[in-house]
N, C-alpha and C positions, 0 to 999 in steps of 0.2 A: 522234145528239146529243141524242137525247130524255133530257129529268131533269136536265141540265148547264149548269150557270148559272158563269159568269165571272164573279169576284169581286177581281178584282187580284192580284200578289202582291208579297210583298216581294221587292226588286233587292236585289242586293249589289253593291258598291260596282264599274263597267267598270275591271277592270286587264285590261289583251291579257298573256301570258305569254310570248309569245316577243321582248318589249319588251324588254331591259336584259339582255339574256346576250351579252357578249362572245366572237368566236367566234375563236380561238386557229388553225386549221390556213389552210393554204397559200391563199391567194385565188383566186377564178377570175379567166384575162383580162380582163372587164370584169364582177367583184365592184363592191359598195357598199361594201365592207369598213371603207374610212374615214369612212363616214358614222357618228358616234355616234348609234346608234338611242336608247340610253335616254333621251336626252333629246331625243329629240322632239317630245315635246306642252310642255315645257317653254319658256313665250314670250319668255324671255328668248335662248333660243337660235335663236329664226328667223332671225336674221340672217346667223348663219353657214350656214343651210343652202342646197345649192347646189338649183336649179330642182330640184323635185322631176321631173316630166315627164320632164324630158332626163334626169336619172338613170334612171329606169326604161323609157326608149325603149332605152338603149343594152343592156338586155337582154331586148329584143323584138325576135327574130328575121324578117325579112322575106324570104319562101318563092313566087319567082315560079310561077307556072301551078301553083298546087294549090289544090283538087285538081284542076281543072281548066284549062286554058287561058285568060288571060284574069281570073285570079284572083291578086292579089296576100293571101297567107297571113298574119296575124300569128302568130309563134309563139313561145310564152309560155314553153319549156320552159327554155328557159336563166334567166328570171327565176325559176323554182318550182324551179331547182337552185340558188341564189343564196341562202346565209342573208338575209346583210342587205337583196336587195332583197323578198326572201319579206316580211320581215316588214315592212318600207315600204308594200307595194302591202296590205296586211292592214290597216295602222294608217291608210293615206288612204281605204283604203273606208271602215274604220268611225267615224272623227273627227267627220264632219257628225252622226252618228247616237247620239252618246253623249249622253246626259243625258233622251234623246228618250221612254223607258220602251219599248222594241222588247221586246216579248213572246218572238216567234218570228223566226226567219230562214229565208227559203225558198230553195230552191236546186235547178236543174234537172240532171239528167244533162248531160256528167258535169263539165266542168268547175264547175262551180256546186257542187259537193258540196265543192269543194277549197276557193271561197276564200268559200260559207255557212257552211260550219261552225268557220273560224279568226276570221268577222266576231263569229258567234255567240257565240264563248268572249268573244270583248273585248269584248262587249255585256251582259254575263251572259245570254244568248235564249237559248233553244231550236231547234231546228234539225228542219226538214221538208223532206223530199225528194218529188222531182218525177220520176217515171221514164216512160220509152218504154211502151206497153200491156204487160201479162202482166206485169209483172216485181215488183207490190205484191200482197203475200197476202190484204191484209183488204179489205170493203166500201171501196171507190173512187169517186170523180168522175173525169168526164174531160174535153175540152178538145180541140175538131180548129182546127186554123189552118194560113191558106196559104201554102205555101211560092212559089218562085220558079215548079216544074214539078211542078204534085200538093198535097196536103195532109200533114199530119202531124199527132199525136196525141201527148198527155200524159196525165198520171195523177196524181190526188195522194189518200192515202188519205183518205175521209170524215169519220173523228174527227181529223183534225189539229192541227184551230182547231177553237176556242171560241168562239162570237160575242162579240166585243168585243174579241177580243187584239190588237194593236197589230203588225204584220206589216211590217217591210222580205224586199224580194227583192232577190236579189243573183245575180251572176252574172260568167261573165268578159268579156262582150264582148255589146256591143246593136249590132246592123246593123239589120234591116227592122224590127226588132220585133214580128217574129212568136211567139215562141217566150217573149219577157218580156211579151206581150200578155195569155198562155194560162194562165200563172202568176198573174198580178193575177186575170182572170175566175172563177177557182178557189180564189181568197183571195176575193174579196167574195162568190162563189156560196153558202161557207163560215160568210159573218157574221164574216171579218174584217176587220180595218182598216187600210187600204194608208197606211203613214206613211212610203213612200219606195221609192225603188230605188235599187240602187249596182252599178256595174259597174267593171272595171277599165280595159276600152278600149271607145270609142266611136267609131264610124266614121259621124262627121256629115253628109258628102254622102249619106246613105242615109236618112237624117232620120225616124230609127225612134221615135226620142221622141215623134212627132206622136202615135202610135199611145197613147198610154202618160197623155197629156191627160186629168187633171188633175193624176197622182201626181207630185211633183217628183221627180226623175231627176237622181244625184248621179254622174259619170266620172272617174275618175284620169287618163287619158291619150286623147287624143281625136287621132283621124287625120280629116281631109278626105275 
């Protein structure tokens, strides 16, 4: 990072693209289909819209004893095969974060790749990934944090950030907080600047936010 000085740049105006396309073919059983997405940020229209939450519970799948016994699963895949609720759970992460000048958007293997880089496009940011050891090519940092039984390790490449660039991390789901802990340490290590986290679900008895004190920490859909 030696010689590289952060100087702002100019934003271009947050339109998200997958906002206001009607989607014509057959629904799924529990599609959003009739929800009208284009007008969602639009405030004269909140009234009619229904609980957002309970709209996007009903396509989060609940997967007892995985992967292990004792573990009840969220599973997200029937919401990411869902146009309309794809592009809901996209437009409530990134909503709080518009106007906020987000630089960059970070995002961990793997789901974090899916819904950093769709926050990213609706923020005008840039997009950094965050991978398991071995798997980045160039000069790297890295980041060990404790899991439940053992440790684990991240990786984000050395030139990513700029010191001063203005940093939300995102991701689809905060438990312990281990793994959105390792991300932040790696963005400030960097000379960035943590102006949020947004996640899609939050599983509050686990009270992983604690971890994450001072950055405010933004959740779409939050379980006990």
């Amino acid at each position: 990072m030696t010689g590289r000085a952060w100087s702002g740049k100019l934003k271009s105006t947050s339109i998200c693209p997958i906002i206001g396309v009607r989607h014509t073919q057959a629904p799924h059983p529990h599609s959003l289909q009739s929800v009208h997405l284009y007008a969602l940020r639009l405030p004269h229209y909140a009234p009619a819209m229904l609980d957002t939450q309970a709209q996007l519970r009903r396509l989060i799948r609940d997967i007892p004893d995985f992967p292990k016994p004792g573990i009840l699963f969220r599973d997200i895949t029937p919401l990411l095969a869902d146009p309309p609720g794809l592009a809901l759970a996209v437009e409530l992460l990134a909503n709080p974060f518009r106007g906020k000048n987000i630089d960059l958007v970070v995002g961990a293997e793997s789901r974090g790749f899916i819904f950093g880089t769709a926050v990213a496009c609706c923020l005008s940011a840039g997009f950094v990934i965050v991978r398991k050891p071995g798997k980045l090519p160039h000069k790297k940092i890295s980041m060990t944090y404790d899991l439940e039984y053992g440790k684990d390790t991240l990786e984000m490449h050395a030139d990513s950030i700029v010191k001063g660039q203005r940093v939300l991390v995102v991701d689809d789901l905060l438990a312990t907080g281990g793994t959105m802990k390792a991300c932040c340490d790696m963005v400030h290590q960097l000379g960035g600047t943590l102006a949020g986290i947004a996640v899609l679900i939050e599983l509050s008895g686990l009270n992983g936010r604690a971890k994450l004190t001072p950055t405010p920490v933004h959740s779409v859909v939050k379980y006990e």
